[in-house]
C-alpha positions as CSV (number, residue, x, y, z in Angstrom):
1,X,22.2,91.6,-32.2
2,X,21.2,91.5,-28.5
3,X,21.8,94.7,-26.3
4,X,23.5,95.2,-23.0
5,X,23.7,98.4,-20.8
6,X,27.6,97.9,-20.3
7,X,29.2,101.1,-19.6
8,X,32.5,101.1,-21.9
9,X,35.6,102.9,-21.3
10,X,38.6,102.7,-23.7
11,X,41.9,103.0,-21.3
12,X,44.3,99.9,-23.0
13,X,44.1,98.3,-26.4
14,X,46.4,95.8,-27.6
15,X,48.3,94.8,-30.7
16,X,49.3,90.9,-31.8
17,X,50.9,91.6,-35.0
18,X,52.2,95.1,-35.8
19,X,53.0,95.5,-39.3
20,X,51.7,98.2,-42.0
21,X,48.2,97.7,-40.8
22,X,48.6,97.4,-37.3
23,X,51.0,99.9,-37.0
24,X,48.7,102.2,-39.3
25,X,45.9,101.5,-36.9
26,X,48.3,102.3,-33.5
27,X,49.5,105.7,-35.0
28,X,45.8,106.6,-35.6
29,X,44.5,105.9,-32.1
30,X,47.5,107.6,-30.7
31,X,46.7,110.6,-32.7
32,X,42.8,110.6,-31.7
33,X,43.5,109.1,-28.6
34,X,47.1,110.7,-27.1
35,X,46.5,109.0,-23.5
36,X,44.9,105.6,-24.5
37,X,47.4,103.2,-23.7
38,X,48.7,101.0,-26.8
39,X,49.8,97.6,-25.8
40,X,51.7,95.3,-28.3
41,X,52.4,91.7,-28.1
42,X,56.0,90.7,-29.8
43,X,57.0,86.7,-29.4
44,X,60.4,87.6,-30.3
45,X,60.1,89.5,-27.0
46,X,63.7,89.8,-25.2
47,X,64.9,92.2,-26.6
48,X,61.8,93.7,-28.7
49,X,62.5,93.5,-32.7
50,X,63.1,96.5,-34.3
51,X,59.5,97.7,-35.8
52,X,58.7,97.4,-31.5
53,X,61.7,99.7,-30.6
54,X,61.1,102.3,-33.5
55,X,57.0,102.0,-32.7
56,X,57.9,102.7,-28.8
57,X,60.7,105.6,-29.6
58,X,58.1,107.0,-31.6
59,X,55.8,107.2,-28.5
60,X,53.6,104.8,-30.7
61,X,53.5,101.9,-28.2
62,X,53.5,102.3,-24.8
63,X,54.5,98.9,-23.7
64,X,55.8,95.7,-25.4
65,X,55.2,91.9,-24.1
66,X,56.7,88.9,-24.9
67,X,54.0,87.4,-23.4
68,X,50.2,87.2,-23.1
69,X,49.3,87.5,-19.8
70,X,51.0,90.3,-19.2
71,X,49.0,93.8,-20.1
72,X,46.5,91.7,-22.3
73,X,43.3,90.7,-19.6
74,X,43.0,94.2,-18.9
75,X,42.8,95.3,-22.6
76,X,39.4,97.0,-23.6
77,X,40.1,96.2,-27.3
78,X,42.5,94.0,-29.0
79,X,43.3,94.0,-32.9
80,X,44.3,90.8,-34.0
81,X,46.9,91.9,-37.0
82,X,48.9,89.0,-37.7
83,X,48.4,86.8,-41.0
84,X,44.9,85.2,-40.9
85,X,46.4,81.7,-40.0
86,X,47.6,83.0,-37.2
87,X,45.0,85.3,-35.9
88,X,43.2,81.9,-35.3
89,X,45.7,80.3,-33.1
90,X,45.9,83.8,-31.2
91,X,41.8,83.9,-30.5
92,X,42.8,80.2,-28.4
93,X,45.1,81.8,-26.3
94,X,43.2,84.7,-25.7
95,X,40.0,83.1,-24.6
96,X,40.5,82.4,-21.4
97,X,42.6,85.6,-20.4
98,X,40.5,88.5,-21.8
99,X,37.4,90.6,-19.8
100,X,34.1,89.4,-20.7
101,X,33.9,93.6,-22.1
102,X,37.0,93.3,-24.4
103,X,36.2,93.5,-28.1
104,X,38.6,91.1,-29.5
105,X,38.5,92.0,-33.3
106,X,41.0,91.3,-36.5
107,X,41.8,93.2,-39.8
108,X,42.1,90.1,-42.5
109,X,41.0,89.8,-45.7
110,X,39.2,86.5,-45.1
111,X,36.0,86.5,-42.5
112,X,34.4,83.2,-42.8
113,X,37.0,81.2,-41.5
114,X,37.8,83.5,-38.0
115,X,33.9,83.3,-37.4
116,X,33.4,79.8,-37.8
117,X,37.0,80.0,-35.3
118,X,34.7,82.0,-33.0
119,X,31.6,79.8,-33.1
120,X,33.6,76.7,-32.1
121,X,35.2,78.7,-29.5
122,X,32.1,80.3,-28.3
123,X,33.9,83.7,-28.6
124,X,30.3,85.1,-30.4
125,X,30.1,87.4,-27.7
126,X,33.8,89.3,-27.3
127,X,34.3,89.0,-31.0
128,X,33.5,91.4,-33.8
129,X,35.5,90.8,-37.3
130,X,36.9,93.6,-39.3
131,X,39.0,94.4,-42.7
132,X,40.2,97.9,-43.0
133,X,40.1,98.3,-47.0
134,X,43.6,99.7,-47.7
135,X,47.4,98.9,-47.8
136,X,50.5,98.7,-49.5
137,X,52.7,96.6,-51.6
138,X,55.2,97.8,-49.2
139,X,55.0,96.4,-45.1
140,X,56.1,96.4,-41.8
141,X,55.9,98.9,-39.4
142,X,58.2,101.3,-40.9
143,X,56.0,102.4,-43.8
144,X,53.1,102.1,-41.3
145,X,51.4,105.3,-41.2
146,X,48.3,107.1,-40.0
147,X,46.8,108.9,-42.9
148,X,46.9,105.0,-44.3
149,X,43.2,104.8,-42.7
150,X,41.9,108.1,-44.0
151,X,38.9,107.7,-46.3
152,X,39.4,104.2,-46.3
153,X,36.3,101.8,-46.4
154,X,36.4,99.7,-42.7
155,X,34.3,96.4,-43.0
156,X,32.7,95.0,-40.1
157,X,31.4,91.3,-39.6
158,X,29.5,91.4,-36.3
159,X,28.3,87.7,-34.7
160,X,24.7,87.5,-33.7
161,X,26.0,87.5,-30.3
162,X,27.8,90.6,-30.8
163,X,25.6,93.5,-28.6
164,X,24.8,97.0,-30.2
165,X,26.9,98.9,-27.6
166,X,30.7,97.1,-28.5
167,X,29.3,97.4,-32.3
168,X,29.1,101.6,-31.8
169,X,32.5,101.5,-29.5
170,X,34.1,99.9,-32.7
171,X,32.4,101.7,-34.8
172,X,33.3,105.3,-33.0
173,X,36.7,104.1,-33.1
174,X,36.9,103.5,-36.5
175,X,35.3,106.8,-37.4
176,X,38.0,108.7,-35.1
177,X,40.6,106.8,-37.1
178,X,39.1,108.7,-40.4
179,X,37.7,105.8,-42.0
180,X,34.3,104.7,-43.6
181,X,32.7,101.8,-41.5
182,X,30.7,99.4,-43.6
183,X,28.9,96.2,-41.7
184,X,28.6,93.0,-44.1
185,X,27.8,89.4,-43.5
186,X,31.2,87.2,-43.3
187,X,30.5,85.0,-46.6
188,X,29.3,88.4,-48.5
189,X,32.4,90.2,-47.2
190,X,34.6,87.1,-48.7
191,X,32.5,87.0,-52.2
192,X,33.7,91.0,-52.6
193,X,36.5,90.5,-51.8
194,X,37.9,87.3,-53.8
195,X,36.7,89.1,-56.7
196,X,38.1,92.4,-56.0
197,X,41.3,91.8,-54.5
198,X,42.1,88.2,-54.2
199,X,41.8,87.1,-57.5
200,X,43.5,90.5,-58.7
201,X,47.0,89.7,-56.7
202,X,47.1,86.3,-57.9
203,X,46.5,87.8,-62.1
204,X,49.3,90.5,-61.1
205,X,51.9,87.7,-59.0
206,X,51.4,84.9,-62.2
207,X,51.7,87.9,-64.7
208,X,55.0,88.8,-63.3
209,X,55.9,85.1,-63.1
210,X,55.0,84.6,-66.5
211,X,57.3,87.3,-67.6
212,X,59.8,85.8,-65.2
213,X,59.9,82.5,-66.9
214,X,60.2,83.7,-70.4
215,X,63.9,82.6,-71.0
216,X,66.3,85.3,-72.7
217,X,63.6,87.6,-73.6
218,X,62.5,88.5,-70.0
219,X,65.2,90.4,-69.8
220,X,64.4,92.8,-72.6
221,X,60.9,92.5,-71.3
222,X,62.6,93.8,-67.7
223,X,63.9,96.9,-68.9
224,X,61.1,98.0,-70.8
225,X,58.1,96.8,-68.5
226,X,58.1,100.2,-67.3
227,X,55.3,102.8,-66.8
228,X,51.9,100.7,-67.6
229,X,52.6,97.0,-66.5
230,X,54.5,98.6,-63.2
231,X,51.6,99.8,-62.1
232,X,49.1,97.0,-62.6
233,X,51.3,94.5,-61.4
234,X,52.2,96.8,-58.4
235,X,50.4,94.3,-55.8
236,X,52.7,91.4,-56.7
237,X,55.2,92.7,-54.1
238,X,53.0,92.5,-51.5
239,X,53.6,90.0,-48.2
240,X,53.6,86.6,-49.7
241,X,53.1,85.3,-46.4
242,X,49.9,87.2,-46.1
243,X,48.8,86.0,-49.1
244,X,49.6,82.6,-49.3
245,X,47.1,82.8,-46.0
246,X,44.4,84.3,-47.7
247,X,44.7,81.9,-50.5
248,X,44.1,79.0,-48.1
249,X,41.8,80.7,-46.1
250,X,39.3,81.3,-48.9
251,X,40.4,78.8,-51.5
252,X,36.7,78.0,-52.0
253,X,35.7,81.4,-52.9
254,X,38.6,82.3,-55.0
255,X,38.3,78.6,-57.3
256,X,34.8,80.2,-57.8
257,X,35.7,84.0,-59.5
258,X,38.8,82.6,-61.0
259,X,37.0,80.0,-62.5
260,X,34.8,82.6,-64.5
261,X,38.0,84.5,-65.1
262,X,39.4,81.7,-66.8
263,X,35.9,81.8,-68.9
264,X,36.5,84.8,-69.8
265,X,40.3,84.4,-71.0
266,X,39.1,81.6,-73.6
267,X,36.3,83.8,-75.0
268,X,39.3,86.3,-75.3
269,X,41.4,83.7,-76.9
270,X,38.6,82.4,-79.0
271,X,37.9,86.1,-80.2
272,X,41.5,86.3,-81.5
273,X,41.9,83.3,-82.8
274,X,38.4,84.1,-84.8
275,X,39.6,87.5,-85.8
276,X,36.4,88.4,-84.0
277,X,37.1,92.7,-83.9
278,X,33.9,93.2,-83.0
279,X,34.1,91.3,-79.7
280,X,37.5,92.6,-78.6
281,X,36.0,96.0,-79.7
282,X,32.8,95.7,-77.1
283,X,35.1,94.1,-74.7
284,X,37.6,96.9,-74.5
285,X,35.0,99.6,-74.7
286,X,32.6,98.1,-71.8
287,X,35.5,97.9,-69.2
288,X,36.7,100.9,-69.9
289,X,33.4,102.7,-69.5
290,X,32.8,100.7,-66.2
291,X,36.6,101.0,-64.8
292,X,35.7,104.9,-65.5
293,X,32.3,104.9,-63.5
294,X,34.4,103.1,-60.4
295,X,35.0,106.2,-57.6
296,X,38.6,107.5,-56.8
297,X,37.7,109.4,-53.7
298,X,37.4,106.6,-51.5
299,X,40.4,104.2,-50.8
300,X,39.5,100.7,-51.6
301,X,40.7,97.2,-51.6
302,X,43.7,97.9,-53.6
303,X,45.3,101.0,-52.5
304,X,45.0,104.2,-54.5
305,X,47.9,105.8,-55.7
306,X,48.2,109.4,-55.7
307,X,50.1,110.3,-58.7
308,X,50.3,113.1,-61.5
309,X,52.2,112.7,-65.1
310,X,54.1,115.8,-66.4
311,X,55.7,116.7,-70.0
312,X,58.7,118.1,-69.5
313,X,61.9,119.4,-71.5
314,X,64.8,117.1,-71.7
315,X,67.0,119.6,-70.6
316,X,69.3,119.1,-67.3
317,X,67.5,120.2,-64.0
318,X,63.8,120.1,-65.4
319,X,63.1,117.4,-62.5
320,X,65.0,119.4,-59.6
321,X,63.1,122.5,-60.8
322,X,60.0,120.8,-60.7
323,X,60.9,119.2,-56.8
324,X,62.4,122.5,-56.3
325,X,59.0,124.1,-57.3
326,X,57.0,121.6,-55.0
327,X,59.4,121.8,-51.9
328,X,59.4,125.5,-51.7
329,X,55.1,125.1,-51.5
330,X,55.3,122.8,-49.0
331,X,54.2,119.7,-50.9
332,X,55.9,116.4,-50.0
333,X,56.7,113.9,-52.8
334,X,56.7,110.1,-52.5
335,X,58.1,109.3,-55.7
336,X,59.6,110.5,-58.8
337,X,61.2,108.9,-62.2
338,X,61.2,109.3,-65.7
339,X,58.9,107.2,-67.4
340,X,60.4,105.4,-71.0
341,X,57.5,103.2,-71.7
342,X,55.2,105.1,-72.3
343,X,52.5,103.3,-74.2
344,X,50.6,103.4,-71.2
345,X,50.9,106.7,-70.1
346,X,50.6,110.3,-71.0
347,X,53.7,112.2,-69.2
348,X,57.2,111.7,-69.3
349,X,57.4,112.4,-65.5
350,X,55.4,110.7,-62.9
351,X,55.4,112.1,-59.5
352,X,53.4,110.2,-56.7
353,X,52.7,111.7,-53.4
354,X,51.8,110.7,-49.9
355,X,48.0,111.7,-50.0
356,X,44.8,113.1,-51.9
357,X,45.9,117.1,-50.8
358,X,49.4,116.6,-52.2
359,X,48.3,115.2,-55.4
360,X,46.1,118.2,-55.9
361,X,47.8,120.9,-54.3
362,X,50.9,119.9,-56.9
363,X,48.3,120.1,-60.0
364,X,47.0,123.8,-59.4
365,X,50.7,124.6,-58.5
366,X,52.6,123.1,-61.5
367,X,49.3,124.2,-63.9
368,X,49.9,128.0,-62.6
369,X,53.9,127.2,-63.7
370,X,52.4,126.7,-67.3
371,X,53.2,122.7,-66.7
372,X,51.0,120.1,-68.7
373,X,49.6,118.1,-66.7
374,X,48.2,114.4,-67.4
375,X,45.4,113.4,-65.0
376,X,44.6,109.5,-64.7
């Protein structure tokens, strides 16, 4: 990466696209940065959609455009945040309006395709990719939040045009936000993350589908799909416009892992139709010991969730004792249900919360109240 002596001050950055991620990213500038102004481009425009008038209400945004020209050349840094199709299209209309000191940057899940975007456009130098690892099944601006960045890995794909001075600006920036910048190459970045969480959403999306399609049975299998299968199929209900983009984007990569995956499912097949208990044993016992060794500090790919399980009397008013209990400490709750399948799960009661402190500020308080808890 080359060098330059250009001395950077953030006053504007802009927004094209301002869903969960982008609105995410906004609410943590604003809280780092209170004065920065936050830009946002909306092509509905006139009058601003809804997520635009909440975002500006909420003293989130500053100012919303309908159009490009307007707010955007003067931008220091602009997030590209729209689905990665479109982020494309947007670096066309950009190149011509920004400062040559802008950092133009995006937050997809595909890299390779926006940099080989850049090359043709000979953007190398304004352009630095990124993919903030963390999310939601849920979107749009309303769930957006800042904590949503906290602890999360930040991946960066830097050109070879890209000069060490925007790198650190980006970098700082990311840091302020809470996160943990990470810089990777663009095709490593896609490897990871086809295997990780590409290939992951398309198991969970064709495992609900499968259900879906079973005829009468999927009913039954509908009410009692509960607890276990809930939660590993969580990520089918995320955007299916976002990822029908990343599916296109990095089609190559993902035929790749979910080719082996396929492998994999016929030696599994094979096993049973072999009887083969020794191979189903290993296989079990090796993913469990390496799905153990994985860290849960860090949010990754697939967004944690902070949850606890309880055992609880059936007895009218355990659960508003027990939300009572947490209320009157302080401790907000996301979530909370009875769980009936519990082949999955230890707990009757699962309770999710917003962050890491919740989750562990409600074990030490419900374990002091004599509760058993079940830890994941």
């Amino acid at each position: 990466m080359k060098d330059t002596d250009a001395d950077f001050i953030i006053n504007k950055i802009g927004f094209i696209g301002f869903g969960l991620i982008g609105g995410s990213i906004a609410r943590a500038i604003k809280k780092s940065r209170p004065h920065t102004l936050l830009y946002a481009y909306d092509h509905h425009a006139n009058p601003p959609s809804a997520d635009f008038k909440e975002a500006l209400s909420d003293g989130v945004l500053d100012y919303v455009t309908g159009n490009l020209t307007e707010g955007f050349p003067d931008c220091d840094i602009i997030f590209l945040c729209a689905p990665v199709l479109a982020n494309v299209s947007y670096l066309e209309n950009l190149k011509h309006i920004v400062k040559p000191s802008c950092i133009i940057t995006d937050v997809g899940s595909v890299k390779d395709n926006i940099h080989q975007a850049v090359t043709k456009l000979e953007m190398e130098d304004v352009f630095i990719g990124g993919h903030p690892m963390t999310g939601s099944e849920k979107t749009g601006y309303v769930n957006s939040y800042a904590l949503l960045l906290e602890n999360a890995y930040y991946i960066l794909t830097p050109t070879s045009n890209t000069s060490a001075d925007k790198l650190k600006i980006l970098l700082n920036l990311i840091e302020e936000m809470g996160s943990i910048p990470i810089i990777l190459d663009p095709k490593e970045h896609d490897e990871i993350t086809a295997a990780i969480s590409h290939l992951p959403h398309i198991i969970a999306a064709t495992l609900v589908n499968l259900i879906r399609e079973s005829g009468d049975i999927s009913k039954m299998m509908k009410q009692l799909a509960a607890g276990g299968f809930k939660d590993i199929t969580r990520i089918a209900s995320s955007s299916p416009q976002m990822w029908q983009n990343i599916c296109l984007t990095n089609s190559k990569v993902i035929k790749n892992i979910l080719n082996r995956y396929i492998k994999k499912l016929e030696t599994a097949y094979h096993a049973l139709d072999e009887m083969d208990g020794e191979y189903l044993y290993k296989m079990f016992d090796t993913a469990g010991e390496f799905r153990d060794s994985i860290p849960n500090k860090s949010i990754g790919l697939i967004n944690r969730i902070f949850e606890i399980y309880v055992d609880i009397i059936d007895e009218t008013g355990a659960i508003a004792s027990i939300a009572a209990l947490l209320a009157g400490n302080h401790i907000s709750i996301k979530n909370i249900g009875i769980i009936h399948n519990r082949e999955f799960e230890e707990g009757v009661l699962r309770i999710e919360f917003y962050d890491e402190e919740s989750e562990e500020a409600a074990k030490e308080l419900l374990k002091r109240h004599h509760y058993h808890i079940h830890e994941r």
